[in-house]
N, C-alpha and C positions, 0 to 999 in steps of 0.2 A: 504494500500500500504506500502512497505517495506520501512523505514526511507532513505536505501540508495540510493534506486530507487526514492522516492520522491526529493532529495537532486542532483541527477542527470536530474532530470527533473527539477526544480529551476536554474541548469548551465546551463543546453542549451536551457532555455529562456533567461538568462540573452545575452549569446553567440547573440542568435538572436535580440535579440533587438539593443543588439551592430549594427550587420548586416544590420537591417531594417532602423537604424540613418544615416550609412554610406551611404547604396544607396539613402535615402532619400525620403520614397516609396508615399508619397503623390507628391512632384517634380518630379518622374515618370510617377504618373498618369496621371501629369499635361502635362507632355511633349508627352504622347502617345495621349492623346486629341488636340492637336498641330499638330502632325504628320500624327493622323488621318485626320484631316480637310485638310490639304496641299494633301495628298496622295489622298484624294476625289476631288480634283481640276479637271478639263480636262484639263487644259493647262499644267498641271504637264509634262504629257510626250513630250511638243515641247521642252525640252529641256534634252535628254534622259539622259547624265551623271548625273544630278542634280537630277532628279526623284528616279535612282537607289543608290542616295547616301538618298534623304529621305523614300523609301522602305527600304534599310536596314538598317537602324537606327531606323525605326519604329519595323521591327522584332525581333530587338537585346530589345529595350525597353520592349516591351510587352515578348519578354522573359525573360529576366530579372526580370520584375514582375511576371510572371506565377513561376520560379522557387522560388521567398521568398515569396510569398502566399501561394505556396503549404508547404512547409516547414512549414511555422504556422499554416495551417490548420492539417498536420499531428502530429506536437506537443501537437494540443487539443485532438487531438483522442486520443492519446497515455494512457491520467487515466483510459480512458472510454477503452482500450483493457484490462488494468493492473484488470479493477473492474470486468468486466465480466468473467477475468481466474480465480481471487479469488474465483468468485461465481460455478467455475466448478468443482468439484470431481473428484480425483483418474487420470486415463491417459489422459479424456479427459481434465483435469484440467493442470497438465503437461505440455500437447503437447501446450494450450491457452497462460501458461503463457511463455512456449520457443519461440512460434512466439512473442508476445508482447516484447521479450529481444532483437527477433532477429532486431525486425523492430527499436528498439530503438538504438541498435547498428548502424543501418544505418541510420538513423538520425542525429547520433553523425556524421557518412564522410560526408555525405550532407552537416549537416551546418558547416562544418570545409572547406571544398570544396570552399562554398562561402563565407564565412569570407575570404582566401587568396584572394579571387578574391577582394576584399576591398582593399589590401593591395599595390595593381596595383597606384600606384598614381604621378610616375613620369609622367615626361612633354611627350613623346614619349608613352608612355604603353599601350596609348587605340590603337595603329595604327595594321594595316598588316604588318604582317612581311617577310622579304626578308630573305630566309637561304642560306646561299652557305655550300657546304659539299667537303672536299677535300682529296683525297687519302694520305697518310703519309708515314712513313716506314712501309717495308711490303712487296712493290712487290707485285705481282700478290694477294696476302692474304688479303694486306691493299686496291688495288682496290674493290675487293669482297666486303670487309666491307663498303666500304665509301655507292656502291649501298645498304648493308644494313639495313645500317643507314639511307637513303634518302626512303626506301621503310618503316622505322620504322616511323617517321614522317608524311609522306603520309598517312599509317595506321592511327595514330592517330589523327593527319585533320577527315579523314574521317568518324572514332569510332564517331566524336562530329559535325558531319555536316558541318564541313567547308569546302571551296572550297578553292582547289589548281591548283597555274598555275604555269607550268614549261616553265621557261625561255630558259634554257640551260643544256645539257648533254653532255660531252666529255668523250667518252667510251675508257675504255682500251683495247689494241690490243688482251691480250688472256683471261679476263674476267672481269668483274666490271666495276667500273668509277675512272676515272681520278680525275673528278671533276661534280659537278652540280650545278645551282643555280632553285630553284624553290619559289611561294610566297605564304604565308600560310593567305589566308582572311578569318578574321574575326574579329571582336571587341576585344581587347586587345590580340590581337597574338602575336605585340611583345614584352610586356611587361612580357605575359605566355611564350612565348619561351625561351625569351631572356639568362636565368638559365642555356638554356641547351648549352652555345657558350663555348667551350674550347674543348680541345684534348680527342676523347672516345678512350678508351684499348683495344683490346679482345684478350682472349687467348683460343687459339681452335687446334685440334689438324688439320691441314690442308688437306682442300682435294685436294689441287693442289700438295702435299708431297706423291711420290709413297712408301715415307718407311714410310708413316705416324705419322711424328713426330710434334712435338706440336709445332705451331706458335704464334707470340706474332704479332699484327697489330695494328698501329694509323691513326686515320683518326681525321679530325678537322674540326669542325662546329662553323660557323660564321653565327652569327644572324644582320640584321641591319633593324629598320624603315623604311619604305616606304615613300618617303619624300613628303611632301604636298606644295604648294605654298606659304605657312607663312616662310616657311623655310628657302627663299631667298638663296638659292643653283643654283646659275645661274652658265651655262657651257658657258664659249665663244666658238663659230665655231672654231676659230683662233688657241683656247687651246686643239682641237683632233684630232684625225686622224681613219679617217673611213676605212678599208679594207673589203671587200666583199669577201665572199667563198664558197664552196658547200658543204651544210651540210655533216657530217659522222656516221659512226653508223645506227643501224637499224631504219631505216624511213620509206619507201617503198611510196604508190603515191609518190604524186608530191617532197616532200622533199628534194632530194636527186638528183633530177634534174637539178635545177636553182642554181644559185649562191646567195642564198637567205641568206646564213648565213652569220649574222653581228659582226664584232672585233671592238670595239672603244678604243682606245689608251690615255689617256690623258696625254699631253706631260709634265704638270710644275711638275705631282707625279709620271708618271710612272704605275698609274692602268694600267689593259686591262681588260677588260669585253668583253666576248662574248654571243650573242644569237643566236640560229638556229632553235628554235624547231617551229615558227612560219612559214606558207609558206611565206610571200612575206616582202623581205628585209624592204621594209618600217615598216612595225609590228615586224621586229627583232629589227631594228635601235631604234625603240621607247621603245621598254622594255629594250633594253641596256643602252639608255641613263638612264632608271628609277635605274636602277641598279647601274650605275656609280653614280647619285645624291648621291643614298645611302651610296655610302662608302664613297663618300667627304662629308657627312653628320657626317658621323661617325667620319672618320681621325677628324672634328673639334672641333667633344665633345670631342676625345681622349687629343689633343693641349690645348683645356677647362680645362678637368680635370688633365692634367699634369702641370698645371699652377699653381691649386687650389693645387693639390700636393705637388710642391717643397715651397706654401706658407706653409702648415700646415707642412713641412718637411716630407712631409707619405713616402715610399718607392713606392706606387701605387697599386692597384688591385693583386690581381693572378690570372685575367684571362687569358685565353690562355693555362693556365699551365694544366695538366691532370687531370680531373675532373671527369673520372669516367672509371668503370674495369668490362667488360663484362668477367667471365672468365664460359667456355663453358666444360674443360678439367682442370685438374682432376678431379674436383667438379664443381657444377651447382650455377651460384651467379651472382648475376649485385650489384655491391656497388657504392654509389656516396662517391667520397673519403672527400668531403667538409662537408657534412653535417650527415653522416655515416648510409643515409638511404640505405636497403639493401632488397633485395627479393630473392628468393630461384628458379626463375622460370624466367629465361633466352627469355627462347621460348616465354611469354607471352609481357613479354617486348619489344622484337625485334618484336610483333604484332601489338604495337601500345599504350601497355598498363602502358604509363608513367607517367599519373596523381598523382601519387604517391612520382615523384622523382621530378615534376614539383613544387610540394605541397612545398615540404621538400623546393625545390631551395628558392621558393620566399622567404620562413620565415626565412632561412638561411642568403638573403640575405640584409632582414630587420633588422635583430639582427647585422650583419656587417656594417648597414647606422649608425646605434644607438650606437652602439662602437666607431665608429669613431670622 
């Protein structure tokens, strides 16, 4: 085997071991034989919330393990691909040892993939995430964008099997969204998402522009925790105000009928959250309250961290600030302006395809904890 190829295969054993300390892959096994035993209970399901919070903790576990198993199992094969192309002659020789580079190359994103997934370690990180998306400057450009940014998202929920539930959609009069709140479940969603909260760019040439001239559009993405009971985010009755409406935008049954869609107000900050996409007010009223927890969750860390702030005298964060530039016209590019990772393939992007700028966020924004 080639000294450089051996010496690449020596780093991402070390990489994995790193990996396999982090999750801690014996205290996985331990916890999935746990999870199995309760999951095998029959009284599990008299108590249905509880049961589907230990099914999917047990799936995420046993995936978790299934994906750093494989990953070692395919690092061992990997000499034994390198020895057998040695031993092959002329093209067939070749073609043995271009797959053995190619597979090693994808070995290298694999275990780079779950390494950042290590790096998920704040107190919030393993939770679901709540995104809201909201139209910017733009007009009718920047509504378009904001739906295509909440359909880029949903795409990549769904590239990685997660389930999404939309809360709320407030559609524009002549196309796109105003705004939307939808919740991205799964095992650290939003500590994965969270990278992507501040102001997206795009520069396109407009198709709502009958002289066809280039538009510039912002839309703004806000990520928040889905707040859990430890959290102690009590709303008093006293402190909102409930208004009832009838949903709008394309619904069709029953949606669109009742006065099902729920506005909650909270009077000491001034939120408003709305939900509609549920039929019957009571299932709106209760995902909006979830949604309002969220942002007075947030507002609190923010009060937290501006506290922690003016102690260390920092100026604060740059989030919120414009964080990334989809540009569609004259040339084809998505750049994240933070961490200067860039792709040449817009369309793929806008498919779903972000793990790449999610990768970048998180290590970006470990190198920013560690400076500070």
């Amino acid at each position: 085997m080639h000294p450089d190829v051996a010496a690449d295969l020596a780093e991402l054993d070390t990489t994995l071991k790193t990996v396999e300390a982090v999750l801690d892959v014996a205290e996985l096994r331990r916890r999935i034989d746990e999870l199995e035993h309760q999951a095998a209970d029959p009284e599990l399901w008299n108590n249905q919330e509880h049961a589907q919070q230990v099914t999917s903790q047990l799936s995420h576990a046993q995936g978790e393990l299934r994906r750093v198993t494989e990953l070692r199992q395919r690092l061992e094969d990997l000499p034994v691909l390198y020895e057998l192309a040695e031993g092959e002659d002329g093209a067939a020789g070749e073609s043995a040892m271009a797959e053995a580079d190619a597979e090693r190359a994808a070995l290298h994103a694999d275990v780079e993939a779950l390494e950042v997934r290590t790096l998920l370690s704040g107190e919030y990180d393993p939770r679901d995430a709540v995104v809201n998306i909201r139209s910017g400057a733009g007009g009718v450009d920047a509504a378009d964008w904001a739906e295509m940014l909440m359909r880029m998202y949903i795409r990549w929920a769904e590239k990685h099997g997660y389930g999404v539930e939309v809360y709320d959609t407030s559609y524009a009069e002549e196309a796109g969204i105003k705004s939307a709140t939808f919740v991205v479940k799964a095992p650290y969603a939003y500590g994965t998402l969270s990278v992507e909260m501040g102001t997206h760019r795009l520069v396109r040439i407009s198709p709502f522009d009958n002289q066809g001239r280039r538009q510039t559009s912002f839309a703004e993405v806000e990520v928040l925790p889905v707040v859990e009971t430890t959290d102690h985010i009590d709303v008093a009755e006293t402190d909102i105000r409930v208004d009832v409406y009838r949903s709008s935008g394309p619904g069709g049954q029953s949606v669109n009928t009742t006065d099902s869609a729920v506005r909650i107000t909270h009077i000491p900050t001034g939120i408003v959250v709305t939900c509609q996409n549920e039929k019957s007010q009571l299932q709106n009223k209760v995902s909006a309250m979830r949604v309002l927890q969220a942002k007075l969750l947030e507002r609190k860390r923010q009060e937290e961290r501006a506290e922690l702030d003016a102690l260390k005298g920092d100026g604060g964060s740059s989030w919120g600030n414009q964080m990334r530039s989809y540009v569609l016209h004259p040339y084809q590019m998505v750049k994240d302006l933070r961490t200067e990772h860039e792709v040449n393939n817009p369309t793929a992007v806008l498919d779903g395809d972000l793990d790449g700028f999610i990768e970048s966020g998180i290590r970006w924004r470990m190198r920013q904890g560690q400076d500070a």
